[in-house]
Structures are given as structure tokens and as C-alpha cells.
C-alpha positions in Angstrom: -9.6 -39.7 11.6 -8.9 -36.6 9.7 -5.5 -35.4 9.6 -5.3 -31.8 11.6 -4.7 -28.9 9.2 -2.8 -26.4 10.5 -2.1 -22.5 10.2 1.6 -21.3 10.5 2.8 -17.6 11.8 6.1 -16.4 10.6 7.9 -13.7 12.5 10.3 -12.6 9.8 13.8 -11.2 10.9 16.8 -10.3 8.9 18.7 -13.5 9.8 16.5 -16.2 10.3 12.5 -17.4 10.4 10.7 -18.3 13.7 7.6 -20.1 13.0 4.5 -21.3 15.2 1.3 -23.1 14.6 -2.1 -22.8 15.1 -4.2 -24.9 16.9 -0.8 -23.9 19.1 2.0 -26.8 19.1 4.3 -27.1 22.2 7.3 -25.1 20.7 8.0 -23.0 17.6 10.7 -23.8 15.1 13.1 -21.4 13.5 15.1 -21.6 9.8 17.5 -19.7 8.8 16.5 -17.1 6.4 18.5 -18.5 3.0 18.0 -20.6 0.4 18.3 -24.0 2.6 16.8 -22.5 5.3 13.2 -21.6 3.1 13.6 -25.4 1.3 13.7 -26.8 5.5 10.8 -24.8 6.2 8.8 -26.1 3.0 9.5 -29.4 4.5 8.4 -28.5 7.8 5.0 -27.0 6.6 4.2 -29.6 4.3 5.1 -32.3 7.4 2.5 -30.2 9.5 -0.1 -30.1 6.8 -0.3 -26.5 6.7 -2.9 -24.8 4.1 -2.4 -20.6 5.2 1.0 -19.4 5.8 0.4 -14.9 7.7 4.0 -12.6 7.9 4.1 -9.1 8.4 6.0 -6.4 6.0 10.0 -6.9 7.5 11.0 -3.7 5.5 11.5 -6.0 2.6 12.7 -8.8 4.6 9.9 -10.6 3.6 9.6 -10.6 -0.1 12.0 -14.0 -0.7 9.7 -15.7 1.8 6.4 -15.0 0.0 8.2 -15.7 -3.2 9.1 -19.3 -2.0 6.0 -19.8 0.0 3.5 -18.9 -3.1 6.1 -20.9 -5.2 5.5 -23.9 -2.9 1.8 -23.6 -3.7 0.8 -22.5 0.5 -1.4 -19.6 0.7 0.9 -16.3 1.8 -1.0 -14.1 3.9 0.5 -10.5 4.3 -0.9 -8.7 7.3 -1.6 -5.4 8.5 1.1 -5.1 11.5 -1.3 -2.4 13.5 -4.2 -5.1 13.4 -2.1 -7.9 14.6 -0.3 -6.0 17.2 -4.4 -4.9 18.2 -5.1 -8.2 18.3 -2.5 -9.3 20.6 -3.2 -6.7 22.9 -7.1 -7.7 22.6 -6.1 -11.3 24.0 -3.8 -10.0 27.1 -0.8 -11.1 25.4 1.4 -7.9 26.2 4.9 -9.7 26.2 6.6 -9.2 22.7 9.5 -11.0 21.0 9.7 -13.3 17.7 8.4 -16.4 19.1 5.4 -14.7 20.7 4.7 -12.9 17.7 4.8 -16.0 15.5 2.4 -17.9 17.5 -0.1 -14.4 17.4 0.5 -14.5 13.4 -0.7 -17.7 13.3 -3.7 -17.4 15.4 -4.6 -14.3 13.6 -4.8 -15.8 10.2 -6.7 -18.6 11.6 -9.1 -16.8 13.2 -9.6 -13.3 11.4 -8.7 -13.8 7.7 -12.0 -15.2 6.2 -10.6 -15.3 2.7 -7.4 -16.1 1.0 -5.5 -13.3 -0.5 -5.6 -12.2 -4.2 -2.3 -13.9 -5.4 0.3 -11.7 -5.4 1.4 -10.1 -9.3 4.8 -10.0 -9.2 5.2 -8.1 -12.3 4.5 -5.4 -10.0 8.0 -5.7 -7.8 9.9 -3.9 -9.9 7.6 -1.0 -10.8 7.1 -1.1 -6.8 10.8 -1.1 -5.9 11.3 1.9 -8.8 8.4 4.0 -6.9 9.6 3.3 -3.5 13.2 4.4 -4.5 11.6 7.5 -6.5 10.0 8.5 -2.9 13.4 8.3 -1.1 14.6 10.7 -3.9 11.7 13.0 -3.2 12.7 13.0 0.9 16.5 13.6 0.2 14.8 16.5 -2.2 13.2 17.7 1.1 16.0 17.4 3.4 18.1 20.0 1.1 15.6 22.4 1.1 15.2 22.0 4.8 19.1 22.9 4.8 19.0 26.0 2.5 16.3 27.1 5.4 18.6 27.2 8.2 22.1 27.1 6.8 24.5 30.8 6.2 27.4 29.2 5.6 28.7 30.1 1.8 30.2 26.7 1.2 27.9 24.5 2.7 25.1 26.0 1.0 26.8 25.8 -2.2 27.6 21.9 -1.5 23.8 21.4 -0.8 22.5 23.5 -3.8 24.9 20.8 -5.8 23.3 18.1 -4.2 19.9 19.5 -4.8 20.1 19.8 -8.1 22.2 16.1 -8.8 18.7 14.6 -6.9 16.5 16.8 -9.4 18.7 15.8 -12.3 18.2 12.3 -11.1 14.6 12.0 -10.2 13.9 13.5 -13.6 15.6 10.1 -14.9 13.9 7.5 -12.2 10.6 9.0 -13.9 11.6 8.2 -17.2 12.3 5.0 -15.8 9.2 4.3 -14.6 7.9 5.4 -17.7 9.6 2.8 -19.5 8.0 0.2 -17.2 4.5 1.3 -17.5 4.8 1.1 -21.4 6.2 -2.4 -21.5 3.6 -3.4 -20.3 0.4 -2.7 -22.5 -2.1 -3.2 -19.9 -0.3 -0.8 -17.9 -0.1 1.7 -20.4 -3.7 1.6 -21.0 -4.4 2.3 -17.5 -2.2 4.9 -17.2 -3.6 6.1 -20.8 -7.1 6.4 -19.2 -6.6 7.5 -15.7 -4.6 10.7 -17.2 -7.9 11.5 -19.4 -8.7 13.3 -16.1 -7.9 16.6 -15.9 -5.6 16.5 -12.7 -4.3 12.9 -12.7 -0.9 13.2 -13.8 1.8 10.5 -14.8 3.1 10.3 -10.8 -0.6 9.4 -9.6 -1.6 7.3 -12.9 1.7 5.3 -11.8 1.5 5.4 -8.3 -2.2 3.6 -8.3 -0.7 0.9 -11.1 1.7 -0.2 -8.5 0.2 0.5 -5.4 -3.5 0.1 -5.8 -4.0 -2.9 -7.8 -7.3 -3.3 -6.2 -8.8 -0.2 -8.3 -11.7 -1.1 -10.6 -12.2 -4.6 -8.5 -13.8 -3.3 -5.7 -16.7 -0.7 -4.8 -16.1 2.7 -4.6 -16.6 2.8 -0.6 -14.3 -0.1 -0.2 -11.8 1.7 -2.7 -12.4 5.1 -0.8 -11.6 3.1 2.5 -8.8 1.2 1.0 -6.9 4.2 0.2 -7.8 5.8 4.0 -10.2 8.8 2.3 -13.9 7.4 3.6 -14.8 9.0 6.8 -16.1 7.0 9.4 -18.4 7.6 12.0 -18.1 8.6 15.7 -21.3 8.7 17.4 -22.1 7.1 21.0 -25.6 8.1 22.4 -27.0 11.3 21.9 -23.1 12.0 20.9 -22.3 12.5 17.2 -18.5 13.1 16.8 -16.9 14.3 13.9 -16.5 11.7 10.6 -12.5 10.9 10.6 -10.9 9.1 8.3 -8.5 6.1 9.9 -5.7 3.6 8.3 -5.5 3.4 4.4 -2.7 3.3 2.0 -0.5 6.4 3.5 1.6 6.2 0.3 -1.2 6.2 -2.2 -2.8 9.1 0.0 0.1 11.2 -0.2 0.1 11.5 -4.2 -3.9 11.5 -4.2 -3.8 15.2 -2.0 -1.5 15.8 -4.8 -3.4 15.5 -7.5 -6.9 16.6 -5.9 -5.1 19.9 -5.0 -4.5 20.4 -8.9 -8.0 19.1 -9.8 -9.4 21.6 -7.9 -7.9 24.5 -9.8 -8.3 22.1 -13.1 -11.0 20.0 -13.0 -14.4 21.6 -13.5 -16.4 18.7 -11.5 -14.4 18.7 -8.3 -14.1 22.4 -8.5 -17.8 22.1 -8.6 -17.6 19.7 -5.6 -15.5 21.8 -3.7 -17.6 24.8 -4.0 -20.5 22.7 -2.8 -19.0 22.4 0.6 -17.4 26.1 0.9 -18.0 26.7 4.6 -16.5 23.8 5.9 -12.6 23.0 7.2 -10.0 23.0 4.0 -9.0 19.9 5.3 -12.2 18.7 5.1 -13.2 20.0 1.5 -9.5 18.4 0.4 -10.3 15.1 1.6 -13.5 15.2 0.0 -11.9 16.1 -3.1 -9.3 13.2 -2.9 -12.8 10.8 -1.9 -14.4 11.6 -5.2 -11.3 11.6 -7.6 -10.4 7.9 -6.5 -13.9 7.1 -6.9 -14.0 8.4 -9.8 -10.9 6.6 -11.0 -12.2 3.3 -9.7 -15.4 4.0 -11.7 -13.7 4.2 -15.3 -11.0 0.9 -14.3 -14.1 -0.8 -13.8 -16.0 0.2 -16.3 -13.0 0.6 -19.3 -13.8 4.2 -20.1 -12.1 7.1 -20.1 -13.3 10.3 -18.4 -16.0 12.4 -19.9 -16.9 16.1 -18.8 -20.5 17.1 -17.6 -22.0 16.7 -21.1 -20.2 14.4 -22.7 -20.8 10.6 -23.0 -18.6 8.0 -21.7 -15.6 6.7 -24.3 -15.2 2.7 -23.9 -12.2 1.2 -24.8 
């Protein structure tokens, strides 16, 4: 008789690991979340037979764990939080703590993730980490200027004009930083090389989709487009047809995308072109259609290894 193969859920928390598996054993197990605790829970999925290991993001938590699951050889499955939370709900199972959600990781994985996961580069951490810590140093940015709004003391607006311009000075140097990352590697810098060929796509975007969008040139430019949380989806029911929203998608990578669609617009003969096309409609609506075609566009030339070409011009292959 076959030995059962089994799928394991791990709830991660900042002190220790609660696990469950799927077809569902009597109890979950938890390890603490150190080195001995991840070598006890190697054991323990290796014991079980376990092929497909699902977590969700744990603000960071999770990293080590992936890191010694993938080094283990199991397949590390890191899931969308909203869609297993939706899928809880779907099955009636309201009640929430760690072992609950354990035993729903592991069912998910089992049952909605037809394909394993495109292993996990971790060249990428560090660039990753550097962006993530340059976006804090944008917010702090904000929260100063949200001061000078509102605040009439002398000295307290001259302590957060200081502190303003000590979070310019250094977010000035995190970009250089990240800079340096991109060029040492030269796949990298040849991808940030091409994608700034578009008039628009500066260094923050180029960067931004070289951490955070590995995926670009792989896939088609819907799936990219939906990826990213720019393809509008339908609403329709009967006789009904609701407006196309967009839902979901990379919030981060969106963020930098209205960015640089805003400047392409001004900058960028075709989606200026494209924008005109749909004058009439909601600026929201033309900007998001913007941002749709740029990242399509951009998907294009990773794909195809060429840099951008104006109406006229023929493609440049590297």
C-alpha cells in the first residue's frame, strides 16, 4: 500500500510554528521558531512524508522558514492571506487562532494550488529589504510634511524641517544604494538599462519591478496587467453591465507604476497618444489605462530583449 503523502499548513508567529496536515491528522504540532526548532520540524515533515509545505507573509516572520524549508528540498508555498482567509470563510470555518489557521493553510494548498511555485531567487532579499526600507523613508518623508501642514509652533517646525531634510539627505543615499545593487548584478543592470529606454520609466520603477515583479517578461501581458492589479475586470449580472474595476494586485508595484504613467503622459508620445484616445472618460480611469499599457509595454521588451522604439522606429535587440 502506498505510503499517504501529505500537505502541511504553517501558521507562522514570532515565537514559535504551529503546523497541521492535510488529509487532517488528529492534532497539530508546534516548534519553536529557532534554529532547533526548524531542524525538529524538518524531522517532523519528512516523518509525515510531506511533498508541499503553504505559510502566509508574517511581516518578515516567515523568511527563515522558507529559507530552511526550500533548503530542505520541500516545496514552500507563499500564500495570498485574503484568499486563504476567503477560503476559510467559504467552508464555514469562522473561528480563528493559529491552530485553526494551520490546518486551513494546509487544506488550501492541497486543494487550490495546482502548481508548485517558481523557486524563490534569493538574490532578490536584499534588493527587496533596501526597497522596503527606501518606502519607510518615503512615509516618514510624508509624515513631516503632514506636520509643517498643521504645526505654528517656531521650534517645532524648525525641529521637523531638520528632520525633513536628514530623511531627504538620506533617501538620496538608500538610492545610491540600490543603485549599487542593481549594477552588481549584470542581469540586473541590463534590465534596468532597457526598461529606462522608455521615456517615463525612471531608475525608482526600473528598480522597483527588478525586485518586486520578477514575473515580468514570463508571463502574458493580461496575466502581467492582472498581476500588478491594473486589468479591469468585469461586473455584469443579466441585462446588468457594471463598471470594469480593477481588484487585488501588487499594491507596492502599483504605487510606483501611477508614478511613472503620470510622467509618461506628459513625456511619452504613445501614451500621451493613448490618453487622448480616451479624453471623455474619469481621470482615474484614463490613469489606470495608462499604467495598463506601460507595464504591458515593459513586459513586452523583458520578453522579447529589446529596448523601446518610438512610432517609427524598429525594435533594438540586445
Amino acid at each position: 500500500m502506498a505510503q499517504q503523502v501529505w500537505t502541511a499548513g504553517i501558521d507562522v508567529g514570532k515565537a514559535r510554528l504551529d503546523v497541521a496536515l492535510w488529509p487532517r491528522a488528529p492534532r497539530t504540532e508546534w516548534f519553536a521558531r529557532d534554529a532547533e526548532g526548524f531542524g525538529l520540524l524538518i524531522d517532523w515533515l519528512r516523518e509525515h512524508n510531506v511533498v508541499r509545505v503553504g505559510l502566509e507573509a508574517s511581516g518578515g516572520y516567515e523568511r527563515e522558514v522558507l529559507d530552511a524549508l526550500e533548503d530542505a528540498g520541500f516545496v514552500a508555498v507563499l500564500l495570498n492571506p485574503r484568499q486563504v482567509r476567503r477560503f476559510a470563510q467559504a467552508k464555514g470555518r469562522l473561528a480563528k487562532n493559529d491552530r485553526v489557521d494551520a490546518r486551513t493553510l494546509a487544506e488550501f494548498v492541497a486543494k487550490m494550488v495546482d502548481e508548485d511555485p517558481v523557486r524563490r531567487d534569493r538574490s532578490r532579499d536584499r534588493l527587496i529589504e533596501h526597497l522596503s526600507f527606501r518606502r519607510r523613508i518615503q512615509d516618514w518623508i510624508h509624515d513631516c510634511d503632514d506636520l509643517l501642514e498643521h504645526l505654528r509652533d517656531p521650534a517645532l517646525r524648525k525641529t521637523t524641517r531638520a528632520r525633513r531634510t536628514g530623511l531627504a539627505r538620506e533617501l538620496a543615499r538608500q538610492d545610491a544604494r540600490i543603485a549599487a545593487l542593481i549594477a552588481g548584478q549584470p542581469d540586473w543592470a541590463e534590465t534596468a538599462r532597457r526598461l529606462r529606454t522608455v521615456p517615463g520609466v525612471g531608475p525608482v520603477l526600473a528598480h522597483t519591478l527588478i525586485g518586486l515583479l520578477p514575473e515580468l517578461g514570463r508571463l502574458s501581458g493580461r496575466a502581467i496587467a492582472a498581476l500588478v492589479g491594473v486589468a479591469p475586470f468585469d461586473d455584469d449580472s443579466g441585462k446588468r453591465s457594471g463598471a470594469r474595476k480593477i481588484h487585488g494586485g501588487r499594491k507596492v508595484v502599483r504605487d510606483v507604476l501611477y508614478m511613472a504613467a503620470l510622467s509618461g503622459k506628459r513625456h511619452n508620445a504613445v501614451l500621451a497618444a493613448f490618453a487622448a484616445r480616451l479624453k471623455g472618460k474619469l481621470n482615474k480611469v484614463i490613469i489606470v489605462a495608462c499604467m495598463r499599457k506601460l507595464i504591458v509595454i515593459l513586459n513586452a521588451m523583458s520578453r522579447d530583449g529589446c529596448d523601446w522604439r518610438a512610432p517609427g522606429q524598429t525594435a533594438v535587440a540586445a
